[in-house]
C-alpha positions as CSV (number, residue, x, y, z in Angstrom):
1,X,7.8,13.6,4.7
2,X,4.6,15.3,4.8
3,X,1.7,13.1,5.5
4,X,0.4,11.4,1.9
5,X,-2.9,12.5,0.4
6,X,-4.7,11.5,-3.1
7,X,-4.2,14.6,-6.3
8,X,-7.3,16.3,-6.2
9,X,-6.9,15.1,-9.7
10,X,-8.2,11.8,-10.7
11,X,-10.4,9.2,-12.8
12,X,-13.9,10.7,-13.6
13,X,-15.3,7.8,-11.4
14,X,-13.1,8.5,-8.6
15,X,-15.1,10.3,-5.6
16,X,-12.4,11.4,-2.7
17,X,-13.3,11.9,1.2
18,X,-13.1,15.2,2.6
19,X,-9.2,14.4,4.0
20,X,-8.4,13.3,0.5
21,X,-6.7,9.5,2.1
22,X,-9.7,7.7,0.6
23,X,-10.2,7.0,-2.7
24,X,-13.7,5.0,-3.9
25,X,-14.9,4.1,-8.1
26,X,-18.5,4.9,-7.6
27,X,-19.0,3.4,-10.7
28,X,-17.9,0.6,-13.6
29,X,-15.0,-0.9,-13.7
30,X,-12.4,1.9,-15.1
31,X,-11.7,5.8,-15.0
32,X,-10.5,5.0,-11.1
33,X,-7.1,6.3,-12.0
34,X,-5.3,8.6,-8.3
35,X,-2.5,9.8,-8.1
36,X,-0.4,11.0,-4.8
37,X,-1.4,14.9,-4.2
38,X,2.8,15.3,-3.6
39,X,6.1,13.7,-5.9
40,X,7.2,10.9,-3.3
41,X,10.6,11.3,-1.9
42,X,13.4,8.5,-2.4
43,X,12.4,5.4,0.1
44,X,8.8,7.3,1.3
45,X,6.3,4.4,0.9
46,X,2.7,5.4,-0.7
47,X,0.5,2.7,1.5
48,X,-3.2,1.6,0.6
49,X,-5.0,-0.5,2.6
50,X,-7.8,-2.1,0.7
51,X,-11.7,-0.8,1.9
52,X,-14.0,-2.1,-0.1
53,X,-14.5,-4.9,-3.1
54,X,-16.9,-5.2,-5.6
55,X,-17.7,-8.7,-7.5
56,X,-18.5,-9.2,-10.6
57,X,-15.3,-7.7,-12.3
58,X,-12.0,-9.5,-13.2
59,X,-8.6,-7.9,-12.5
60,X,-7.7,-5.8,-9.2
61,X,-5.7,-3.1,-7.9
62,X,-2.7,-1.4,-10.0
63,X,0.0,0.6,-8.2
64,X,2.9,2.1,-9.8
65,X,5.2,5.7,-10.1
66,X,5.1,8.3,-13.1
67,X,7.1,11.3,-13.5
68,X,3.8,13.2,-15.4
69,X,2.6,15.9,-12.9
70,X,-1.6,15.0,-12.6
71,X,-1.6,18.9,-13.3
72,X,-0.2,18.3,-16.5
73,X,-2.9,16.1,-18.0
74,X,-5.4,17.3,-20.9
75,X,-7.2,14.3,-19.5
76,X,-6.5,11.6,-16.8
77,X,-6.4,7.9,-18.8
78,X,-9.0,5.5,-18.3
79,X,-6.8,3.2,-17.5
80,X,-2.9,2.8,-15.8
81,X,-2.3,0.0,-18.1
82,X,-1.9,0.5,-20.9
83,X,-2.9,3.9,-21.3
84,X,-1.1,5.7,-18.4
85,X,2.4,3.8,-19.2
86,X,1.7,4.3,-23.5
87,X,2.2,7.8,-22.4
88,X,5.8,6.8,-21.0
89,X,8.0,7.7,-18.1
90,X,5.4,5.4,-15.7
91,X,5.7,2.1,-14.3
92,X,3.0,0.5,-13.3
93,X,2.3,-3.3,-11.7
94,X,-0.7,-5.0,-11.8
95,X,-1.6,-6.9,-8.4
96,X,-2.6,-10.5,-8.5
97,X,-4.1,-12.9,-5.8
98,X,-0.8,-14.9,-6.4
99,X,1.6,-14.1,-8.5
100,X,3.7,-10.6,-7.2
101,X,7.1,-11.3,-6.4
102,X,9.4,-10.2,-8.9
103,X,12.6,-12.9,-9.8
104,X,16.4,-11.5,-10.1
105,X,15.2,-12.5,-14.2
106,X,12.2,-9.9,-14.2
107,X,9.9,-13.2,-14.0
108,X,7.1,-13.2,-11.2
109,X,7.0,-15.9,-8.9
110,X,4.0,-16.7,-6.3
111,X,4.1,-15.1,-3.3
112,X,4.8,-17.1,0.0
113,X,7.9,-18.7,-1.8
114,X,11.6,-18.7,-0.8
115,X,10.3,-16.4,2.0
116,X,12.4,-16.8,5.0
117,X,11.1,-17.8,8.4
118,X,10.4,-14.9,11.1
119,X,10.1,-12.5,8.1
120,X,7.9,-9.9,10.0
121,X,10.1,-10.4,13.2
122,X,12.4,-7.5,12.7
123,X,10.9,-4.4,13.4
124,X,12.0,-2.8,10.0
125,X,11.6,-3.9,6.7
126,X,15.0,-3.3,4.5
127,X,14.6,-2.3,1.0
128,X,18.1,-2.3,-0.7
129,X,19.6,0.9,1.8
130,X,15.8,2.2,2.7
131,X,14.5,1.1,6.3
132,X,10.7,1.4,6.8
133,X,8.9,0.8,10.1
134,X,6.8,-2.3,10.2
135,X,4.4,-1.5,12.1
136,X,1.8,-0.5,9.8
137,X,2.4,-2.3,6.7
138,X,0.6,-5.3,7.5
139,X,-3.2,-5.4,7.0
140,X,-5.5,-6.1,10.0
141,X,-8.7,-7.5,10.2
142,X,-11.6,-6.0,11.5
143,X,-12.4,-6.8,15.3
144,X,-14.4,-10.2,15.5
145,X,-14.5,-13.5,17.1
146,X,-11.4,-14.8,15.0
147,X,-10.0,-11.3,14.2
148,X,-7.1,-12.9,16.0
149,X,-6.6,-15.6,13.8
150,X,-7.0,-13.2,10.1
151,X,-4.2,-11.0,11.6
152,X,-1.5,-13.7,11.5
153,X,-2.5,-14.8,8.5
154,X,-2.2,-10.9,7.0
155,X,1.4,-10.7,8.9
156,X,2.7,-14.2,7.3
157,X,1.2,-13.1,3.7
158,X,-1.1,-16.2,3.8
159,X,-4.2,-14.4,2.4
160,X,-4.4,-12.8,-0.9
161,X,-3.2,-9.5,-2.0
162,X,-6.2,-8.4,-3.3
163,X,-8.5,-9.4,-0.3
164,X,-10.0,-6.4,1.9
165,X,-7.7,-5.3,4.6
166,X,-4.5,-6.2,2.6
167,X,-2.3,-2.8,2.3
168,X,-0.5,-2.6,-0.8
169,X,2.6,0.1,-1.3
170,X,4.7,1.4,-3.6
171,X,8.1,3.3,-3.1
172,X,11.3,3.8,-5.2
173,X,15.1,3.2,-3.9
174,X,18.1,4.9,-5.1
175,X,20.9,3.0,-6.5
176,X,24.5,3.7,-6.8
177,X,24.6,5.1,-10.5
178,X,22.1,7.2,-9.8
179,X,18.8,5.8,-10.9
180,X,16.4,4.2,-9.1
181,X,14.1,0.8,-8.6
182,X,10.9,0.8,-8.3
183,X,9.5,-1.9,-5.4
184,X,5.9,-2.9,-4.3
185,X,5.1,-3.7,-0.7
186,X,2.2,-6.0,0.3
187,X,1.9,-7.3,3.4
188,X,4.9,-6.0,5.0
189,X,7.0,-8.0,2.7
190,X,9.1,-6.7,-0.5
191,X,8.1,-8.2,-3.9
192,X,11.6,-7.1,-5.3
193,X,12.3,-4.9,-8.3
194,X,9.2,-4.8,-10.2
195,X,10.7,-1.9,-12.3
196,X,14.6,-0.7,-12.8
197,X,16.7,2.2,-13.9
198,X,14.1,4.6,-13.1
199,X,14.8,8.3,-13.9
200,X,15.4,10.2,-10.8
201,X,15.6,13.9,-12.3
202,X,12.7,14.7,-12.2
203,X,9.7,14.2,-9.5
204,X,7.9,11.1,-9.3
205,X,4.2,10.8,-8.1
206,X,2.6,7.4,-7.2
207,X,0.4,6.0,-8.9
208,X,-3.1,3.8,-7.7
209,X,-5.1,2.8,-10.2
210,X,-8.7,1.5,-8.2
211,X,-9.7,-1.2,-11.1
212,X,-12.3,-3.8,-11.7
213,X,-12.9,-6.1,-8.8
214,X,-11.6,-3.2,-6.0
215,X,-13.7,-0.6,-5.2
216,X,-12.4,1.4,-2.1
217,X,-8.8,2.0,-1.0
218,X,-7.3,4.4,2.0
219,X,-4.1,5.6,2.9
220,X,-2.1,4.0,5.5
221,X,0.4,7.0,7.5
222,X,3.6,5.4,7.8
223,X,5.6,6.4,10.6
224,X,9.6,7.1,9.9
225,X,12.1,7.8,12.7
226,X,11.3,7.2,16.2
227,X,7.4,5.8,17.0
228,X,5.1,8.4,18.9
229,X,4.0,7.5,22.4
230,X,0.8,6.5,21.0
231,X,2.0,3.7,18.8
232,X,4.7,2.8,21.6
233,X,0.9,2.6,23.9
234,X,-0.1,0.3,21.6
235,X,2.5,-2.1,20.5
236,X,2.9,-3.0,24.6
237,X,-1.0,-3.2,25.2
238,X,-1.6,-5.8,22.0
239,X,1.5,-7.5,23.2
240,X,-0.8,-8.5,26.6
241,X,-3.8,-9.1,25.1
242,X,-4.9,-12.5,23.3
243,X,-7.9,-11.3,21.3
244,X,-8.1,-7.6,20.4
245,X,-12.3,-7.7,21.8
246,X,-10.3,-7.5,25.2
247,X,-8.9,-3.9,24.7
248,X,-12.5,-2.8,25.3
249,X,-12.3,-4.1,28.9
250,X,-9.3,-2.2,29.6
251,X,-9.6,1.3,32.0
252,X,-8.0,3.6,29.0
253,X,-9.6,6.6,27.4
254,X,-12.1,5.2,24.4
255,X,-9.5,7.3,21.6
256,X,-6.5,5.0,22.4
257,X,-9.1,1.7,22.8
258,X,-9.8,2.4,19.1
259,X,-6.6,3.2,17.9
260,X,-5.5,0.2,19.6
261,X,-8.6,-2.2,17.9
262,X,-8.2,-0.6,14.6
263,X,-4.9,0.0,13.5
């Protein structure tokens, strides 16, 4: 799939970078509804990784699908919920510092239970028939002193959703009769069904709604198929280092040091 980028339509206090992958509410708490620029095609993760928060507010990042083309709104909703799904044909969940894993009952449990060990040790993540590389869907800390420590905790889900640096996703799965389930990622680990029996005649667009207490979100590039040499560079030279600081004492061209610190 073509590499993801925000709708150049969007929430009146939505102000886009230049590449159109980040997404910041330069103001209050609402009108920070974004939308992906393309429909998302079956199993092709839409990944945020969150930039920026801002205190003060209460409630957090929404992420969700809707079939409405953004071209096709008289006016983009202040909000995703309830305004956005009122209009129907959109499914939208609302991320919480705990509570994000959806129950085979449609209930929502906390996240961090029934998980099983080594979770992150396979290098794909299986949703129903869909297989998505792992590599970026973990958040990473910034480099620092303990940076080290904050990215275990990101990879075993210990830290919550809505801190900066998590990376939140959302993708849809087909299902044998035809219709499809809609599934959040945070973390690198699969929250479950949060919405069923989509339609899947007709395009659907993800939807990131950048409310209240989150400010700033980018877009994570997911790499499908086989890794490029670049991220292959990188997996072996983390695997030899103990604290990310190190990389800049290695003899390698400054471009792969920082791809190597930062993602």
């Amino acid at each position: 799939p073509p590499h993801p980028r925000f709708h150049r339509i969007h929430g009146a206090n939505i102000r886009l970078d230049p590449s159109q992958t980040q997404a910041t509410r330069v103001e209050s708490f609402a009108n920070g509804l974004c939308f992906s620029q393309q429909p998302l095609e079956p199993g092709q993760i839409f990944l945020v990784e969150i930039e920026e928060k801002e205190l003060g507010w209460c409630g957090h990042l929404r992420v969700g699908l809707t079939a409405h083309d953004p071209r096709s709104l008289a006016v983009v909703p202040e909000y995703s919920l309830p305004d956005l799904v009122n209009m129907g044909e959109t499914w939208v969940f609302a991320i919480t510092r705990n509570h994000n894993r959806v129950t085979p009952d449609g209930g929502q449990e906390e996240a961090g239970v029934s998980r099983r060990p080594g979770f992150l040790s396979d290098p794909y993540l299986l949703v129903e028939q869909v297989r998505i590389p792992r590599d970026k869907l973990a958040g990473r800390s910034r480099p620092g002193r303990y940076s080290h420590i904050l990215d275990d905790l990101y990879k075993m889900n210990v830290l919550p959703p809505t801190a900066r640096r998590s990376r939140i996703g959302v993708l849809y799965a087909l299902r044998p009769d035809g219709t499809a389930d809609m599934h959040i990622i945070i973390n690198g680990e699969d929250m479950g069904a949060s919405a069923k029996d989509l339609p899947t005649s007709c395009p659907l667009y993800a939807v990131v709604d950048i409310f209240a207490s989150t400010k700033s979100v980018r877009i994570i590039q997911v790499e499908y198929g086989f890794p490029s040499l670049q991220t292959l560079c990188r997996l072996v030279i983390q695997k030899h280092v103990v604290h990310r600081l190190a990389i800049d004492g290695l003899d390698l061209p400054p471009l792969l040091k920082n791809f190597c610190k930062y993602e």
